[in-house]
C-alpha positions in Angstrom: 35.1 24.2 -22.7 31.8 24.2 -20.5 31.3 26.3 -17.5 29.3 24.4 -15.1 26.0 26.4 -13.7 24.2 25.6 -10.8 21.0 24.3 -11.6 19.2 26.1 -8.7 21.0 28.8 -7.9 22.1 29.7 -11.5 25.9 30.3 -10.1 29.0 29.1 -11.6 30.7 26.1 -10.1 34.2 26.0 -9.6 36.5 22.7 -8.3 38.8 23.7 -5.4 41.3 21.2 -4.5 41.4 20.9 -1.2 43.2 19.0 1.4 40.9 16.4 2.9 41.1 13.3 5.8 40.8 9.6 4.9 40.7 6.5 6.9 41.4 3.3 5.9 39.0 0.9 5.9 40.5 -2.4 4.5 41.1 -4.4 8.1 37.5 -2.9 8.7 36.2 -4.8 5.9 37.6 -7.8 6.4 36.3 -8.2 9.9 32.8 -6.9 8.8 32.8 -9.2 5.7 33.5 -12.4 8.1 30.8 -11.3 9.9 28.2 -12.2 7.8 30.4 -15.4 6.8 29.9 -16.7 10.0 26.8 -16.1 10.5 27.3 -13.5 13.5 25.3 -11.3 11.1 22.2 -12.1 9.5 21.5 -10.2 6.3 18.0 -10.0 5.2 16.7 -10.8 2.2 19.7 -13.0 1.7 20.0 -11.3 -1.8 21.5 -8.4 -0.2 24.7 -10.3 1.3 26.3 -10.3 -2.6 26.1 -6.4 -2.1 27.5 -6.3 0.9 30.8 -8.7 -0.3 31.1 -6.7 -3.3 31.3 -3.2 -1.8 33.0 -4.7 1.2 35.3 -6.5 -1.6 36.0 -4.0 -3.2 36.8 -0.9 -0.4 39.0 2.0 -0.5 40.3 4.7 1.9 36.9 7.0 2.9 37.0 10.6 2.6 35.4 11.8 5.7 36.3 15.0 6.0 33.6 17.6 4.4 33.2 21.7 4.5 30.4 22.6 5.4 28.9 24.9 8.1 27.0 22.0 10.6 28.3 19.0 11.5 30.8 17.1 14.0 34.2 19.0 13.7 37.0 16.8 12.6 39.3 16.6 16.0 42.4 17.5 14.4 44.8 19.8 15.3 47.6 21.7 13.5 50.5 22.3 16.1 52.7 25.4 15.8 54.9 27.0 18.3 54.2 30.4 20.0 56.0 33.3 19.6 59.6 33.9 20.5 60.2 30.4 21.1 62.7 28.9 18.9 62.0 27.4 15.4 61.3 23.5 15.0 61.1 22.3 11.6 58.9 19.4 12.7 56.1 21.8 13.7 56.6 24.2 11.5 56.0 21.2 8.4 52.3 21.0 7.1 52.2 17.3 8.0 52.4 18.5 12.1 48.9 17.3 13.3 47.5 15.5 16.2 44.1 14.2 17.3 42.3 14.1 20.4 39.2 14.4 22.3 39.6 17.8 23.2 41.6 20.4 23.0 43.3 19.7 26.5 44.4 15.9 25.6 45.1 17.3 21.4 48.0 19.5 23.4 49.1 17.0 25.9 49.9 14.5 23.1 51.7 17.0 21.0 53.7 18.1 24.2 54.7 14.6 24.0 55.5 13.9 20.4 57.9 16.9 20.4 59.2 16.7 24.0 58.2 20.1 25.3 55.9 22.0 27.5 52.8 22.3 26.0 52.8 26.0 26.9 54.6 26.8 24.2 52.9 25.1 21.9 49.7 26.4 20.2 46.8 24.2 18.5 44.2 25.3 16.4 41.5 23.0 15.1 40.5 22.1 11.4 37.5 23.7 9.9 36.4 20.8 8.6 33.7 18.7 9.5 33.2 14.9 9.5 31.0 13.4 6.9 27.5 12.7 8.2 27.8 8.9 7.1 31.0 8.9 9.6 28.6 10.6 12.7 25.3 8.0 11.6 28.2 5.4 12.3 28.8 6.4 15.9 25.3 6.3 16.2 24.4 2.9 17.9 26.6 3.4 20.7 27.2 7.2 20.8 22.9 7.4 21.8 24.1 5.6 25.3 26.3 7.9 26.3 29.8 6.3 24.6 32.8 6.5 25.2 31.5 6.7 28.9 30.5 3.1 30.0 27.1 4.2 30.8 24.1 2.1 32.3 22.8 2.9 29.1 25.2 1.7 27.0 25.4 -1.7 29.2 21.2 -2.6 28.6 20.9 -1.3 25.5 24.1 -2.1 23.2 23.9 -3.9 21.2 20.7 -4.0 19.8 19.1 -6.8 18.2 17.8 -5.5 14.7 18.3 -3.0 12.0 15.6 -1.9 9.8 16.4 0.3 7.1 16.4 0.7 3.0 18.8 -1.6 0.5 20.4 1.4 -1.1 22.2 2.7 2.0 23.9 -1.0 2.9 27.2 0.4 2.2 26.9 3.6 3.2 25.3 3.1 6.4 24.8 -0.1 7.3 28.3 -1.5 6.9 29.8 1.2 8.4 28.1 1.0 11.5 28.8 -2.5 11.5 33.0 -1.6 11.0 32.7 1.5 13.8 30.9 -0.8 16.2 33.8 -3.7 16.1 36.5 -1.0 15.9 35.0 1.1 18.9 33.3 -1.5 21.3 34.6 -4.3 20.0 31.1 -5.9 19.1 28.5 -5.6 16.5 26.1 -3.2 16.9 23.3 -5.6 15.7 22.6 -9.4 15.1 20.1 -9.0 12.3 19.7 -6.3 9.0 16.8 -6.1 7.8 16.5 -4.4 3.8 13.0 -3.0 2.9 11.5 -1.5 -0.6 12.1 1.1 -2.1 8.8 3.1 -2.5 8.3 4.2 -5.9 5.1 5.9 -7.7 2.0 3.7 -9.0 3.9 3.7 -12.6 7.3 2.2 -10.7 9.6 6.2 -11.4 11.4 7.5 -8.8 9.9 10.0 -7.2 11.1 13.2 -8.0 9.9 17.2 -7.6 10.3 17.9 -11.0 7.6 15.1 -12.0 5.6 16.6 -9.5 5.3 12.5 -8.6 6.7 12.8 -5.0 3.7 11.4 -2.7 4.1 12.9 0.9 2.6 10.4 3.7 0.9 13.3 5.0 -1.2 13.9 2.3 -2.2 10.5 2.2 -2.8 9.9 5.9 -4.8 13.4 5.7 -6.0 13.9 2.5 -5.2 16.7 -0.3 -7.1 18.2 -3.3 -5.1 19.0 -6.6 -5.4 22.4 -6.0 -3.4 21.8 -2.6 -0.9 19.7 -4.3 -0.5 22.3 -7.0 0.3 24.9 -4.5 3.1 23.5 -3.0 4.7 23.3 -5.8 5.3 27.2 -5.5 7.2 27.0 -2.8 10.2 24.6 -4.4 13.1 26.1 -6.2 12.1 24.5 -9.7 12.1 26.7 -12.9 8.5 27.2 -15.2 9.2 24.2 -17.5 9.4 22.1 -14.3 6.5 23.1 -12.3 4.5 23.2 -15.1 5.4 19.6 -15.7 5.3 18.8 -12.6 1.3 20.2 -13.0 0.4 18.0 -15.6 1.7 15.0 -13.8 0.2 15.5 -10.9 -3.3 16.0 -12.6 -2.6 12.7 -14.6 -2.3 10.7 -11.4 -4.8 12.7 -9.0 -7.6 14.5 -11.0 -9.8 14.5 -8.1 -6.6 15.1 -5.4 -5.7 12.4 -2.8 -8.2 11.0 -0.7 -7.8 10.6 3.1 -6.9 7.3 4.0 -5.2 7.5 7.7 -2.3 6.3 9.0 -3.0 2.8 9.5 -4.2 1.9 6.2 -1.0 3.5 4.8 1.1 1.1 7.2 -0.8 -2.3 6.1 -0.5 -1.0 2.7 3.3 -0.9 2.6 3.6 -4.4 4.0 1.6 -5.8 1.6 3.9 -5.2 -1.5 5.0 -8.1 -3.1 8.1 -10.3 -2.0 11.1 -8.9 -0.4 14.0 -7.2 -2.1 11.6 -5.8 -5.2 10.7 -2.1 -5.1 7.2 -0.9 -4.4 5.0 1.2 -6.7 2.7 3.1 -4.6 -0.7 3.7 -5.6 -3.0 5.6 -3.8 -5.8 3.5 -5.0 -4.2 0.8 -3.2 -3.9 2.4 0.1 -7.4 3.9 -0.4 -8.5 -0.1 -0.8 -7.4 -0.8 2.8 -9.1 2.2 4.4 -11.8 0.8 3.5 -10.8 -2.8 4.9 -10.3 -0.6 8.1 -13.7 0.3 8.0 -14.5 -3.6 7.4 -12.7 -3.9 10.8 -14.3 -1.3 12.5 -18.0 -2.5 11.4 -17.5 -6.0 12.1 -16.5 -4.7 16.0 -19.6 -2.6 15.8 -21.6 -5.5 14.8 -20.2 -7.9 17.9 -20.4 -4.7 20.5 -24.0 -4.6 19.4 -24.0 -8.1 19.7 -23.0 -8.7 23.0 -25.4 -8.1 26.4 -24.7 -5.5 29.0 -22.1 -6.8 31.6 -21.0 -9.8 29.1 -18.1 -11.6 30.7 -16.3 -13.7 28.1 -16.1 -17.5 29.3 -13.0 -19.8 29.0 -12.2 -21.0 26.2 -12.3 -24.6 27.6 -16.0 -24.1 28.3 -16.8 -23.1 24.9 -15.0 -25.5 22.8 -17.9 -28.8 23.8 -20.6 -27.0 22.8 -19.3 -25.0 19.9 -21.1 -25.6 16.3 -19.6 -26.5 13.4 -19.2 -23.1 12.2 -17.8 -22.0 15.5 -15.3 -24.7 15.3 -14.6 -23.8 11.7 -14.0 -20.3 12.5 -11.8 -21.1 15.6 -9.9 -23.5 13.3 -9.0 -20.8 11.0 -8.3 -18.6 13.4 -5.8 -20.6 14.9 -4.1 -21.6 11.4 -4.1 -17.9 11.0 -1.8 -17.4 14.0 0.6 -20.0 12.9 0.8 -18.8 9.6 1.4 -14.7 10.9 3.8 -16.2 13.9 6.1 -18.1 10.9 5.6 -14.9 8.5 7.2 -12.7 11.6 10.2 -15.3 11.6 11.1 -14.2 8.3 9.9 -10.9 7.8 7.4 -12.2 5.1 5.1 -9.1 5.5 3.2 -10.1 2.8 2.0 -13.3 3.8 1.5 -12.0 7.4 -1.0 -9.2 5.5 -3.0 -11.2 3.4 -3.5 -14.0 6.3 -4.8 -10.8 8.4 -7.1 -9.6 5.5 -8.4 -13.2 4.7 -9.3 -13.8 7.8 -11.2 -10.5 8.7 -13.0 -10.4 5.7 -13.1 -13.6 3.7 -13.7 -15.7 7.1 -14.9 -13.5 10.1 -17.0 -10.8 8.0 -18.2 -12.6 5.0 -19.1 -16.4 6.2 -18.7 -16.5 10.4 -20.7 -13.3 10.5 -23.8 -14.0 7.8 -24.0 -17.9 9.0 -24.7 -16.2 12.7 -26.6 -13.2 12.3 -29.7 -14.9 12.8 -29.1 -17.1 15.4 -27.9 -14.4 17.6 -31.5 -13.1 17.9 -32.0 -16.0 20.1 -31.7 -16.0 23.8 -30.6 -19.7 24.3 -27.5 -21.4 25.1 -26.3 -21.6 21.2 -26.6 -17.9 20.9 -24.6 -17.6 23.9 -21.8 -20.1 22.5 -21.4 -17.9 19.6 -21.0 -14.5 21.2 -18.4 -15.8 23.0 -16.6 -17.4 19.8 -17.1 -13.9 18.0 -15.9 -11.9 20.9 -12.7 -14.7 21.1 -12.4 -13.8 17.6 -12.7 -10.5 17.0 -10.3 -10.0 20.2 -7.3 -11.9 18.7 -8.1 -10.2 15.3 -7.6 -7.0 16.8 -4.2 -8.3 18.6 -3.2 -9.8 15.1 -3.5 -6.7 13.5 -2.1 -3.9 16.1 1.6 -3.7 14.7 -0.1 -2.5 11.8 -3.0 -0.8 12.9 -2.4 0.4 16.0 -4.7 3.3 16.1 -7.6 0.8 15.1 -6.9 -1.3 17.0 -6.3 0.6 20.3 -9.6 2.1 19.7 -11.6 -1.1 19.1 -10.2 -3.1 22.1 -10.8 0.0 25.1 -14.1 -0.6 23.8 -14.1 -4.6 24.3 -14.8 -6.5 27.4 -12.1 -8.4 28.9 -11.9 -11.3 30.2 -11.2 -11.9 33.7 -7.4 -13.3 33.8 -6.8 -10.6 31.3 -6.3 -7.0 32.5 -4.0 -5.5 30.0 -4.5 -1.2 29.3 -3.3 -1.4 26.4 -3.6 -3.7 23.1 0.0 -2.1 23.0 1.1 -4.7 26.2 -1.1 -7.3 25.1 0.5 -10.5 24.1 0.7 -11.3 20.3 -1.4 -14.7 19.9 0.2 -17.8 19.3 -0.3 -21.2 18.2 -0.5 -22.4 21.9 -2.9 -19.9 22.7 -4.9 -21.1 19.7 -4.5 -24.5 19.3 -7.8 -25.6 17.5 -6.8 -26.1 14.2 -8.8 -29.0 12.3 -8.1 -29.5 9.1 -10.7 -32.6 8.2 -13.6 -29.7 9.4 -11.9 -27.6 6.9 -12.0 -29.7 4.6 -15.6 -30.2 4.4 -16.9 -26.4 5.1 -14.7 -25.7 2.4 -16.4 -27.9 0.4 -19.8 -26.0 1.7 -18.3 -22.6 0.5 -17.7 -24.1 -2.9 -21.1 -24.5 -3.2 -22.7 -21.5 -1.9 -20.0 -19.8 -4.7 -21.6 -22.1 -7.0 -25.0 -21.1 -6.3 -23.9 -17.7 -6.3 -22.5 -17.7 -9.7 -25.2 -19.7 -11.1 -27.9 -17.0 -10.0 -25.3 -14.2 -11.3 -24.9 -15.5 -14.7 -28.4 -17.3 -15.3 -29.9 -13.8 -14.0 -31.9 -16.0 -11.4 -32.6 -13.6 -8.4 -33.7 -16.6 -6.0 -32.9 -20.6 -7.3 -33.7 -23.8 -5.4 -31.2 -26.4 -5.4 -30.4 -29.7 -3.7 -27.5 -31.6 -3.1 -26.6 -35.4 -3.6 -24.4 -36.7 -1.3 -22.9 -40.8 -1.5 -20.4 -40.0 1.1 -22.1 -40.4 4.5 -20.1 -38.6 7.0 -19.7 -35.8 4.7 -23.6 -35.9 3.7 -24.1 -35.6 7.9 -21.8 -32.2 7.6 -23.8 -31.2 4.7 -27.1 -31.7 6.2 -26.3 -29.7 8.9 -24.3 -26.8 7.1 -27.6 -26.7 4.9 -29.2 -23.8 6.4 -26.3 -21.8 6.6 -25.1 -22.3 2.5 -29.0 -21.4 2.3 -28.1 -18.2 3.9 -24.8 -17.3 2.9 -26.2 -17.8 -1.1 -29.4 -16.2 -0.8 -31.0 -18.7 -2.6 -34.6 -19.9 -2.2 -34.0 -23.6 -0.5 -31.3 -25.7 -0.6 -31.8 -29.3 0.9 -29.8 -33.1 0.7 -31.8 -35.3 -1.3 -31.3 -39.3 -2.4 -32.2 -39.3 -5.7 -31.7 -36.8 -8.8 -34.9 -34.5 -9.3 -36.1 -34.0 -12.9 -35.5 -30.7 -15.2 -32.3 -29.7 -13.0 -29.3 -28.8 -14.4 -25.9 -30.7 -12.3 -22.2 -29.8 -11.6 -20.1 -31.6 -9.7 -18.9 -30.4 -6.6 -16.8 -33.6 -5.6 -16.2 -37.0 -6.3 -19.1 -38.1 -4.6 -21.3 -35.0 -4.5 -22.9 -33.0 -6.8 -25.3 -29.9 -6.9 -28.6 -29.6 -8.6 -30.2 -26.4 -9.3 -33.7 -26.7 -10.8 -34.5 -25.0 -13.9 -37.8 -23.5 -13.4 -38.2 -20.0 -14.6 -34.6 -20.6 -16.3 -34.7 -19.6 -20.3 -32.3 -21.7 -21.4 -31.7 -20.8 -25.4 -31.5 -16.9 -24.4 -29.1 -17.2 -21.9 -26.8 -20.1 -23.2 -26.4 -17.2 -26.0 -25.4 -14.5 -23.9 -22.8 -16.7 -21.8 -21.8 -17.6 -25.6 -21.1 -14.3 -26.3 -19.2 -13.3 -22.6 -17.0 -16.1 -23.3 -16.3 -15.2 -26.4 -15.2 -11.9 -25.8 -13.5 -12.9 -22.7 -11.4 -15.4 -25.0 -10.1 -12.5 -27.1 -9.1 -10.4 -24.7 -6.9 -12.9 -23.0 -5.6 -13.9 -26.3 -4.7 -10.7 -27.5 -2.6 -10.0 -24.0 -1.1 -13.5 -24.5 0.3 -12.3 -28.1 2.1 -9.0 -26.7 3.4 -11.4 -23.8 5.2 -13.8 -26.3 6.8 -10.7 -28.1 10.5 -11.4 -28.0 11.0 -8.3 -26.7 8.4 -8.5 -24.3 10.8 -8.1 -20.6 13.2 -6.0 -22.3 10.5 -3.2 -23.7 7.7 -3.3 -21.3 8.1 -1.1 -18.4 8.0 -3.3 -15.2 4.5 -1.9 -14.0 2.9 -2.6 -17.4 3.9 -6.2 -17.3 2.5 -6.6 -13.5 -0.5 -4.9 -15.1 -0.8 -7.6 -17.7 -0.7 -10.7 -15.3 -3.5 -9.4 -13.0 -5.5 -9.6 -16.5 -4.6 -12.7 -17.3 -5.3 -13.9 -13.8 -8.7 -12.2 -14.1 -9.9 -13.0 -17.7 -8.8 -17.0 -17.1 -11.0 -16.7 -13.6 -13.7 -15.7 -16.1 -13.5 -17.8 -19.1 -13.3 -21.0 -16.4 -16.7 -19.5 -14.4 -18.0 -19.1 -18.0 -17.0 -21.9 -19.5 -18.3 -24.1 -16.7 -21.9 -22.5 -16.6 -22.1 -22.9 -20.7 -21.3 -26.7 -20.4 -23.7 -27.0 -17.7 -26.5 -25.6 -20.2 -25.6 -27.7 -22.9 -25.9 -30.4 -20.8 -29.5 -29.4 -19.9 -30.7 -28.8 -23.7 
């Protein structure tokens, strides 16, 4: 025989049968479970609706009755007579109970049920208290003031969405859905929807005795290992578990948690993966988009800086005819950036909606629209003044992009901002979220061909990274003539976003120049003064080589046939951002080595 001992308290614990209240829930489930048939109830992801048949499927009678000291009190009460007044054997049976609001309409129906005054009868109420997934249930309608048909109740029930974890469907989210029908006669909400489950970096639960429990405080604020070790003297855990406990937490934070604020922690969450998987939390990640906050914030700094005293932001049908072609480009993406957030919000794909949010900050605003401008702000002209008022338009809807996410940010950035006239908003809070009307310059044949510029300032840059060229001069040949007008005009901007020496359109191939192909009909040349061609043809040799067997020898543990059943989850994630990173590689590699050959 084993004696069960508490593990905290180090007592002995002993079963008690005890008498307990049930309520059926079968008719419940049947009505919640054609719910979601009919569509009246969208589940979201629409993984989650197999659950929600199967425990629905599969229900029985719930034990809602619990002792403990806190808690709604179970409004039952066992009726006995008082004294002196004759015996009944119906009240005087264990099975005598009644229920009621109070204690006053408990005694009126028991007055009635055994067909005498209620002064001789006698109630007291059971000790027992309801289980709290039985008071969450009540809670969509009990807020409003229910069972009183309150104002409250009238604007506010029912609600339109649920957000809340997968592992709690059952538990919480179903049963709301059953008390709501039961009670008011209509669902509580039209649309669930399931996030994550947040999970350490290495994809554990998080648990006290690992000492892998991440508290958002610590990362909105900051905490050194010493800190986090400290805590751990206040839990009930015994020496072998703190001390573990130790050791894990100086495994995952040797130098403590860094602060990252609140909004970086937000955008962070919504960036994990596809919906339904869990997420493993890394700090590192989360310190990643602090620093994208500080992207923001500089890039604001930059355009406040930018902008004259008493700037008044113009119409935006008074920029568009005399915007460049990078102003239009950068209005273009903008406005496909909209679209694509807008349809993300449609289906909760938080994910997409994040990295359309980041690549446009940084990839467009920050690291192309930004550089190509910098110097032609200087000016004091009519162009300059174009593109202050394209940056302000832009930086102004990236702020109102980015507010459910960052509100702090965002909020602080945009009290700062002038406004423009029809707009007089407080708050970024009360702004309207842009939309595709609002932005409706998208123009994909101008995307095409500055994406085609952008491939070859990369180009460039790579070239002058692997060649170990600080400055090259290039040119570019052209057979298409509509695309060689872009070109010619986007030339001093690739010039600047490259940082090479001179980059110009030319007719005819130069001598000594080493080619790649940027297009069907266009093709960069980079002249090979000052290039040593034998020494560094060996050295991208020997990169590529090494490159080669690293992404070979990950490729033979992926192709084990044990490889998903062995390899924790986390490890196998690891190993596809290698792959993805050492085939990036071997192609840059691989290119610049044939274009040497070529020039031998």
């Amino acid at each position: 025989m084993v004696v069960p001992v508490c593990s905290r308290s180090s007592d002995i614990v002993e079963p008690l049968l005890k008498e307990q209240w049930f309520a059926r829930c079968d008719n419940l489930a049947t009505q919640a479970i054609a719910a979601v048939e009919s569509g009246e109830l969208s589940i979201c992801p629409k993984m989650h609706c197999k659950t929600w048949q199967h425990w629905l499927l599969n229900i029985r009678d719930w034990c809602i009755s619990r002792q403990l000291w806190w808690g709604h009190r179970i409004p039952a009460y066992r009726v006995s007579f008082r004294n002196g007044h004759p015996k009944n054997q119906k009240a005087d049976s264990e099975t005598m109970w009644v229920s009621g609001r109070c204690y006053q309409e408990a005694l009126e129906k028991a007055a009635a049920q055994l067909n005498v005054n209620g002064e001789h009868l006698e109630l007291t109420q059971d000790d027992d208290v309801l289980d709290t997934w039985f008071s969450s249930a009540l809670f969509p309608f009990a807020v409003h003031g229910w069972p009183s048909q309150t104002d409250d109740l009238d604007r506010f029930y029912p609600s339109t969405l649920l957000e809340t974890g997968h592992d709690i469907i059952f538990f919480w989210v179903a049963r709301m859905v059953m008390m709501g029908q039961k009670l008011t006669g209509r669902l509580p909400f039209k649309e669930v929807y399931l996030h994550s489950m947040v999970r350490d970096a290495h994809g554990r639960k998080m648990s006290k005795s690992l000492g892998n429990v991440i508290d958002p405080v610590d990362v909105i604020q900051g905490a050194s290992l010493e800190d986090l070790h400290a805590r751990l003297e206040g839990n009930l855990l015994d020496p072998a578990e703190k001390e573990r406990s130790r050791r894990g937490q100086a495994a995952d934070y040797p130098r403590g948690i860094p602060e990252c604020g609140t909004d970086s922690l937000r955008f962070t969450l919504c960036t994990y993966k596809a919906q339904g998987e869990d997420v493993n939390l890394d700090v590192n990640t989360v310190q990643t988009y602090r620093f994208f906050c500080n992207k923001i914030w500089n890039a604001a700094s930059f355009t406040l800086n930018a902008l004259p005293d008493n700037f008044e932001p113009s119409p935006m049908s008074e920029m568009l005819a005399d915007c460049s072609i990078m102003d239009r480009w950068i209005l273009s993406r903008l406005s496909d950036t909209t679209t694509k957030i807008n349809n993300g919000f449609q289906g909760y794909d938080f994910p997409i909606i994040t990295s359309a949010i980041h690549k446009f900050w940084v990839q467009n605003l920050c690291d192309v629209y930004l550089e190509s401008i910098k110097l032609s702000l200087r000016a004091d002209d009519h162009r300059a003044a174009v593109s202050r008022n394209v940056l302000h338009t832009c930086v102004e809807a990236g702020l109102r992009l980015v507010s459910p996410f960052m509100p702090y940010l965002s909020e602080e950035i945009f009290q700062r901002l002038p406004r423009r006239p029809e707009r007089e908003e407080p708050s970024i809070c009360v702004a309207p979220y842009p939309t595709a009307e609002e932005f409706s310059m998208f123009d994909s044949s101008l995307e095409e061909r500055v994406a085609l510029s952008l491939d070859i300032v990369n180009r460039i840059r790579s070239i002058q990274k692997e060649f170990g060229i600080q400055k090259l001069s290039g040119h570019i040949v052209c057979n298409n003539d509509d695309l060689r007008g872009v070109l010619s005009q986007l030339c001093p901007t690739m010039t600047t976003l490259s940082r090479c020496r001179k980059l110009q359109m030319t007719n005819q191939e130069p001598d000594c120049c080493l080619a790649t192909t940027v297009a069907s009909d266009c093709a960069l040349l980079v002249e090979m003064e000052n290039i040593d061609v034998p020494r560094v043809l060996e050295r991208l040799q020997a990169k590529l080589a090494k490159t080669s067997t690293g992404l070979k020898k990950i490729e033979a543990q992926r192709s084990m046939d044990s490889y998903e059943e062995k390899v924790p989850q986390n490890i196998r994630e690891k190993h596809d951002q290698q792959v993805e990173v050492l085939q990036a590689d071997s192609a840059r590699l691989g290119a610049a080595v044939a274009m040497l050959k070529t020039a031998k």
